[in-house]
C-alpha positions in Angstrom: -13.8 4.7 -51.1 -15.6 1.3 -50.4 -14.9 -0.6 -47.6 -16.1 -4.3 -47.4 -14.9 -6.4 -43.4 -15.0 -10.5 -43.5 -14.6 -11.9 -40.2 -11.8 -14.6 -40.9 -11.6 -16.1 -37.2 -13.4 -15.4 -33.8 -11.9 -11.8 -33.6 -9.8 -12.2 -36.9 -10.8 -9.6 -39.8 -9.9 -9.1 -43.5 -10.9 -6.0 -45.0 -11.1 -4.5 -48.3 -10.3 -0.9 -49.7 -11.1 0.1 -52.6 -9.6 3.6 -53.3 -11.5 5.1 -56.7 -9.5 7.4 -58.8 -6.6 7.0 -57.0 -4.3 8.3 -59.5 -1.6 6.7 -58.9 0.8 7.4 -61.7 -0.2 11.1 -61.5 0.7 11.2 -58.0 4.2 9.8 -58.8 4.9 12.5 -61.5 4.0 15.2 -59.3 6.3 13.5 -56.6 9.2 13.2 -59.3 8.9 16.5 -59.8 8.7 17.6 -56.6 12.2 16.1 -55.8 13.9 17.4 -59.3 15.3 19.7 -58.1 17.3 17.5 -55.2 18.5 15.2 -57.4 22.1 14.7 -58.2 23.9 13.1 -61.2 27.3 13.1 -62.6 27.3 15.5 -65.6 24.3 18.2 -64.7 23.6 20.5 -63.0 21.1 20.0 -60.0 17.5 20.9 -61.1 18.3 20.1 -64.5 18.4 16.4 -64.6 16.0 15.3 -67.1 12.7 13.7 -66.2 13.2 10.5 -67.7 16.6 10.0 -65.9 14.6 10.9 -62.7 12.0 8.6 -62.9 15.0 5.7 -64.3 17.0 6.5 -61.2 14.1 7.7 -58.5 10.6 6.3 -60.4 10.4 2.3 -58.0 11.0 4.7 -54.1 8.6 7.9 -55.1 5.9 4.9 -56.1 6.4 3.2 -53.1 6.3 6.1 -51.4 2.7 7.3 -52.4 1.7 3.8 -52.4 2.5 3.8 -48.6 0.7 7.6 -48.3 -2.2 6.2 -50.3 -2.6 2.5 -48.1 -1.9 4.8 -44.5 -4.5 7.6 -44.9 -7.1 5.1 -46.8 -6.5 2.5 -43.8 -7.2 5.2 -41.3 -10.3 6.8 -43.1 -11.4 2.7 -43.0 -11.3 2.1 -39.9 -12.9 5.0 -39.0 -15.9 4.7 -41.5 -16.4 1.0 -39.9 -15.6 1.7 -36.4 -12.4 -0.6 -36.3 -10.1 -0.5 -33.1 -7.2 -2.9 -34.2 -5.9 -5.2 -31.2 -2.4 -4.6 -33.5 -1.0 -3.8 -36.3 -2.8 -4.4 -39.4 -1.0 -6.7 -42.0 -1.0 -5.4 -45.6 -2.4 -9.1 -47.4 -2.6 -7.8 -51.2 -2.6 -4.6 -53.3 -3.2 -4.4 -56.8 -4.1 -1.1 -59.4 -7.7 -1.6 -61.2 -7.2 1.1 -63.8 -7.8 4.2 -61.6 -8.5 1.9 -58.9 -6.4 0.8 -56.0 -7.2 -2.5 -53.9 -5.2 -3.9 -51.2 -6.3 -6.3 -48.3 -5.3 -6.3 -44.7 -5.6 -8.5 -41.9 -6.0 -7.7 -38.4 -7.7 -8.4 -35.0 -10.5 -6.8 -32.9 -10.8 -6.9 -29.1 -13.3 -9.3 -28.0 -17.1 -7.3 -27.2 -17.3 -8.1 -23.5 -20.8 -8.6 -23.2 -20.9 -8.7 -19.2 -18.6 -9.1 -16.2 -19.8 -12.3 -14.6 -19.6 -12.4 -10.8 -22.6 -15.2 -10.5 -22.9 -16.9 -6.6 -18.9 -15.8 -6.0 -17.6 -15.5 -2.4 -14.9 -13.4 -1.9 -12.5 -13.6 1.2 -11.4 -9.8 2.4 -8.7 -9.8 4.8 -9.0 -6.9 8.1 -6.1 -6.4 10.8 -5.1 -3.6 13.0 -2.2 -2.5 14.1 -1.8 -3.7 17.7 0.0 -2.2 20.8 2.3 -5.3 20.6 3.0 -5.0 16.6 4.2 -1.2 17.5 6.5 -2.7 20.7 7.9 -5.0 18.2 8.7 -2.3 15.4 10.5 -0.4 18.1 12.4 -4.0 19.0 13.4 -3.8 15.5 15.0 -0.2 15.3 16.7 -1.0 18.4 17.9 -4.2 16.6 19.1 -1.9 13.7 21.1 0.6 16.1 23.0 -2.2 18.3 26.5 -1.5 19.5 28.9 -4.0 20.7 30.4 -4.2 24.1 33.8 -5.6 24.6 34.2 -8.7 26.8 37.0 -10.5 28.8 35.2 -14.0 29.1 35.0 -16.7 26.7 32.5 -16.8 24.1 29.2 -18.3 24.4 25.5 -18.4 22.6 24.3 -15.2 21.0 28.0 -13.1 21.6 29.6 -11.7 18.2 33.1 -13.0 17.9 35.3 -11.2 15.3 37.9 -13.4 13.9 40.3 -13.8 11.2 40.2 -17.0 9.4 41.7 -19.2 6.4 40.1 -22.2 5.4 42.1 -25.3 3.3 40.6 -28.4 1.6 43.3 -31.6 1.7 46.0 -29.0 2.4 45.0 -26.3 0.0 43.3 -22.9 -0.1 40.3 -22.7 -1.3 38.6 -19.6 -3.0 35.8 -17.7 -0.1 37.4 -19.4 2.5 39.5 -16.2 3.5 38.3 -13.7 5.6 39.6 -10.6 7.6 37.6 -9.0 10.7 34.2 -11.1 10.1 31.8 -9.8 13.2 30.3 -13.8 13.9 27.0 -13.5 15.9 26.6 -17.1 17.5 23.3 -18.9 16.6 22.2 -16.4 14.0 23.0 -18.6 11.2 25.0 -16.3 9.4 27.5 -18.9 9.0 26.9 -22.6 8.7 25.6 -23.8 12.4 28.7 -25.8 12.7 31.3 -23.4 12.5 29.6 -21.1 14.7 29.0 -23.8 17.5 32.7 -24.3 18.1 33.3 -20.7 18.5 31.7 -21.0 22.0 34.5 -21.1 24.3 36.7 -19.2 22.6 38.5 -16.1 24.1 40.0 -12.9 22.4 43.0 -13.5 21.8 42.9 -17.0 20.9 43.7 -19.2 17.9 42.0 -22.1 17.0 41.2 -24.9 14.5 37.6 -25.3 13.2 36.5 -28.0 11.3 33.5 -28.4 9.2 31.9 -30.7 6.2 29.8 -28.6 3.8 26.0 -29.9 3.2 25.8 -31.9 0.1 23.4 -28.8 -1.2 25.7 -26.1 -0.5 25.1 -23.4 -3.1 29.3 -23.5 -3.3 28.8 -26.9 -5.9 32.8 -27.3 -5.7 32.1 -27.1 -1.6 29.4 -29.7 -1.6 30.3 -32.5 0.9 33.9 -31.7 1.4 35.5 -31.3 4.7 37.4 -27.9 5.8 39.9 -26.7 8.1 39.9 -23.0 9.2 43.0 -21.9 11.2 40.9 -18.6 13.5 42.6 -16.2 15.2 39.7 -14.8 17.5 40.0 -10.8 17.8 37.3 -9.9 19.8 34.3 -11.3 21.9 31.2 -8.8 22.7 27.9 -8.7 23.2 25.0 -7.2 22.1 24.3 -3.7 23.4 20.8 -2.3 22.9 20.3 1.3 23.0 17.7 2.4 25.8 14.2 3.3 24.7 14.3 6.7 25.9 14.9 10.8 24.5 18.3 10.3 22.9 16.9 6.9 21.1 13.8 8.7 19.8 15.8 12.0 18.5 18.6 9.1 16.8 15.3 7.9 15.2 14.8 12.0 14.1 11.9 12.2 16.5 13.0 15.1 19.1 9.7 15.2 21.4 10.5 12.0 23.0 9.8 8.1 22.9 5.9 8.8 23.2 6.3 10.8 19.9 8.3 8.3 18.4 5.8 5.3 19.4 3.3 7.9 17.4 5.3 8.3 14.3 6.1 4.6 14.2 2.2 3.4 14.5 1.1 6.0 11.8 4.1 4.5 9.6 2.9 0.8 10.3 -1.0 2.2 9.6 0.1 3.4 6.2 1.7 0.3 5.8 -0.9 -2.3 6.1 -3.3 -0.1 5.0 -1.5 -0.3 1.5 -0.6 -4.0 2.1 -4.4 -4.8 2.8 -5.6 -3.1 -0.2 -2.9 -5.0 -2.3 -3.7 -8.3 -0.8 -7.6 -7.6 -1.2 -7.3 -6.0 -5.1 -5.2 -9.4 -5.6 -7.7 -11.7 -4.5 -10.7 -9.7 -6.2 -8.7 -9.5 -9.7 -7.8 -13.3 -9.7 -11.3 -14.1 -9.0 -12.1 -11.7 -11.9 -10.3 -13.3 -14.2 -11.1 -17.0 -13.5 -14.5 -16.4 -13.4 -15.1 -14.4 -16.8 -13.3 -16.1 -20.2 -12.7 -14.5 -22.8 -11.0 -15.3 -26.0 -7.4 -12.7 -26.6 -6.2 -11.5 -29.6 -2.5 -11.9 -29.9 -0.4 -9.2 -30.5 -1.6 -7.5 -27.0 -0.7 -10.4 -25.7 2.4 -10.5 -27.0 3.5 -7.3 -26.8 2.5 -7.7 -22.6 4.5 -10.5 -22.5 7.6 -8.6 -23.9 7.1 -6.1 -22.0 7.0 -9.1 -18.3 10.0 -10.2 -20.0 12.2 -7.1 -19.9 10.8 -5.9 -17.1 12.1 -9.5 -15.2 15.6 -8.5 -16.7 15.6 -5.2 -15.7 15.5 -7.0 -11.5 17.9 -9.0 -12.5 19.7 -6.3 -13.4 19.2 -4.2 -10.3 20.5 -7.0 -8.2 24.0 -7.4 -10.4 22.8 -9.6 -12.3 24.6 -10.2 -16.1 21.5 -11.3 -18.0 23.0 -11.5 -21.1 24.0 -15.4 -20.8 20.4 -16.2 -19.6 18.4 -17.6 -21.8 15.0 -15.7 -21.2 12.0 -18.0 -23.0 9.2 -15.4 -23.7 6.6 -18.3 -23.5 7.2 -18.6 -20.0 6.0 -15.0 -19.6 2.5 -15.6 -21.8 0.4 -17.0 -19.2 0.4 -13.8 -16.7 0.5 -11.8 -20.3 -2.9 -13.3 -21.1 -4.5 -12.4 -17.7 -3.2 -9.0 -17.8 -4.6 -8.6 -21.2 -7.5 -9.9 -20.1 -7.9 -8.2 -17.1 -7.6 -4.9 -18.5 -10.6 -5.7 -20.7 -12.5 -6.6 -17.8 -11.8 -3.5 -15.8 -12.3 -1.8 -18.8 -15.7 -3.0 -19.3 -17.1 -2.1 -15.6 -15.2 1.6 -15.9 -16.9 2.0 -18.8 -20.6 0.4 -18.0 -20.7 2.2 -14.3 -18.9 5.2 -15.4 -16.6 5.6 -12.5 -14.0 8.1 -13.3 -11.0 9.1 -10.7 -12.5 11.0 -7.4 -10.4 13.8 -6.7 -10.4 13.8 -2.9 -9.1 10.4 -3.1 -6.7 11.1 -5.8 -5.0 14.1 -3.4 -5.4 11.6 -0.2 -3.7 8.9 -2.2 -0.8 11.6 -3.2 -0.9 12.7 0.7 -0.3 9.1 1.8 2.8 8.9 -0.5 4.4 12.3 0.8 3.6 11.5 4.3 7.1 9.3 3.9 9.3 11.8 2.7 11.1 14.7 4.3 9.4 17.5 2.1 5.9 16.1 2.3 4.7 19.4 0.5 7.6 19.1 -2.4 6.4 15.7 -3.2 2.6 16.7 -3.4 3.4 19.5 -5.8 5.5 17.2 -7.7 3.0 14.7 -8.4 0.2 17.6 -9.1 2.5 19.2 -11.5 3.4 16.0 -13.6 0.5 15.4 -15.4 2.4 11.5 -15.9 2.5 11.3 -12.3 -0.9 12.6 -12.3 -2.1 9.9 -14.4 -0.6 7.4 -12.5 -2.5 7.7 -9.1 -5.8 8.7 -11.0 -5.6 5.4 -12.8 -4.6 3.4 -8.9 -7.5 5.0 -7.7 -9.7 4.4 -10.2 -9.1 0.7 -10.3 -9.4 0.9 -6.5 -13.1 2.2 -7.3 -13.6 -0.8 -9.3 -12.3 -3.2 -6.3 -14.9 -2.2 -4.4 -16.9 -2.0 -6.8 -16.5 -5.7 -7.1 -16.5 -6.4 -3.5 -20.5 -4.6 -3.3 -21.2 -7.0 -5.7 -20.2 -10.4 -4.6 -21.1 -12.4 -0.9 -17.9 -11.3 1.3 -16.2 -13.4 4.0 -13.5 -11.2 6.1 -11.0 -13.1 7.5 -8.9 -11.2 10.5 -4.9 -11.5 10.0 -2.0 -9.6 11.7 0.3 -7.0 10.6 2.7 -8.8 10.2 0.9 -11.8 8.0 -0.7 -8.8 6.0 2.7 -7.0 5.2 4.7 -10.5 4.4 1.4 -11.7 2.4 1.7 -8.4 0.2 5.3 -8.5 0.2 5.8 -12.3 -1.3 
């Protein structure tokens, strides 16, 4: 077999395959053959249709067919003789029979050679925060927040009390659709509601009915509400107010912690640790990959790129779906999804490069502590561990995360570093948006 590579384009290739002797027409006989005795036709017997009306009826598919055997096995024996790694699939140009011969062409790409990984006089800013006595006071706020009960007043309503009211809201005289509602729990000043009906539930008594009129912003996201003025008939049910539960024993064991609130202030800091720990390294990797990728160009072949870009695109209309969304009006533009495409793609050669060049490979102490981390959240820490060890997928997973967490910091060694202190809660919204 010869073999001769043209480069067409920057990483565009054209290659030529020259199978000698390929016997082409002897090959279709003996594939005739081999599929006599399958064949069925009016009038014989099957196994004793003649060759000629099996190679009338059968002869164009069985040539194809060891045409495309021939062009497969050749193409990989190529590509392995010259060392080719196609970005994508190669496309079949010509093919033509020399006598015993059998030529074809194909077109395909190449990954660029990445020479070096440029990180040339770059600063680098690395975020650092702790978690701070008042950051675990104000977690702890927050589950109390979560676990509030309301308490039954005789007084009139005023700022911060939940009212709970029935309502029916007309426009000129007429019902309108949403503006009907049945035991809606109104906290005054949250904003739940637009500002202006909740202001003129201050006052109000259970028991009570009321009028409440409002005009709806011009930007409501209601467009057939936009600017119009309502009337709401309200019948107030109920006026409360908050009740938070005490920060003591019973609180603690309703959180699951049974030892007590000092417990419970433990559990929630190691929580909050794991947190921005995670949210650090996410916000840090960020920063160290975008600075990768603007700092080192590269010229991309295609089809990755378009293939990553399919892949953005259905993975956007998979969280639509998860939030209800109907997707299928929408009309999803897969252009809009090459631009983070390309730096993936591009990324991934990058990070291939310094894996490769500094021979890092997954550490397993950090693989098991990064498989710890994720149990620590669950009921059956243990279960979870032996899950992820036992699915070599999983597996896989966490041993590439840590791996390209080798190369972060790999990055980090390598370039001038400016830390920059932040919160908790900065961090975990930072790494969240």
């Amino acid at each position: 077999m010869q073999v001769t590579v043209e480069n067409v384009s920057e990483l565009g290739r054209r290659m030529t395959v020259t199978v000698e002797d390929a016997n082409i027409e002897q090959a279709v006989q003996e594939r005739l053959k081999s599929i006599r005795p399958t064949v069925k036709m009016a009038g014989f017997r099957p196994g004793k249709v003649p060759m000629n009306m099996v190679a009338r009826t059968h002869g164009p598919s069985a040539r194809r067919d060891v045409i495309d055997t021939l062009v497969q096995d050749s193409m990989r024996e190529a590509f392995t003789q010259e060392g080719v790694n196609p970005a994508g699939p190669p496309h079949i140009d010509s093919m033509d029979e020399d006598g015993q011969n059998f030529v074809y062409t194909l077109k395909y790409e190449v990954f660029p050679e990445v020479a070096e990984v440029k990180l040339d006089d770059v600063t680098l800013e690395k975020t650092v925060a702790e978690v701070q006595e008042e950051d675990v006071d104000r977690m702890l706020e927050t589950l109390r927040e979560q676990r509030i009960s309301w308490e039954p007043l005789k007084r009139a309503a005023k700022e911060e009390d939940g009212v709970t009211i029935d309502f029916v809201g007309t426009i000129d005289g007429e019902e309108f659709p949403g503006g009907k509602g049945q035991d809606v729990l109104v906290e005054i000043g949250n904003g739940n509601m637009l500002p202006e009906f909740e202001q003129q539930l201050i006052g109000k008594k259970a028991g009570q009915e009321t009028e409440v009129t409002i005009t709806f912003p011009e930007d409501y996201r209601a467009e057939h509400l936009q600017g119009k003025e309502a009337k709401f008939a309200v019948t107030v049910k109920s006026v409360a107010k908050k009740k938070l539960p005490k920060l003591d024993k019973e609180f603690a064991a309703l959180c699951g912690v049974e030892e007590g609130v000092a417990a419970l202030k433990k559990e929630v800091r190691a929580n909050m640790e794991r947190e921005l720990a995670t949210a650090l390294k996410a916000l840090n990797k960020r920063r160290a990959m975008d600075m990768l990728a603007e700092n080192n160009e590269l010229a991309l072949p295609e089809a990755p790129v378009e293939r990553e870009a399919q892949y953005l695109l259905e993975q956007a209309k998979n969280n639509l779906r998860n939030q209800g969304v109907n997707v299928d009006g929408i009309p999803f533009d897969i252009e809009n999804f090459k631009g983070n495409a390309e730096n993936r793609v591009k990324l991934s050669l990058l990070i291939g490069k310094i894996i490769s060049d500094n021979e890092i490979r997954p550490d397993e102490d950090r693989v098991r502590q990064a498989i710890d981390n994720i149990a620590a959240s669950y009921e059956d820490p243990e279960e979870v561990v032996n899950y992820y060890m036992n699915n070599q997928d999983k597996l896989s997973e966490i041993q590439m995360a840590v791996v390209e967490d080798m190369v972060v910091e790999w990055i980090f060694d390598r370039v001038k570093v400016e830390e920059s202190t932040s919160t908790f809660s900065e961090v975990v919204n930072s790494a969240t948006a």
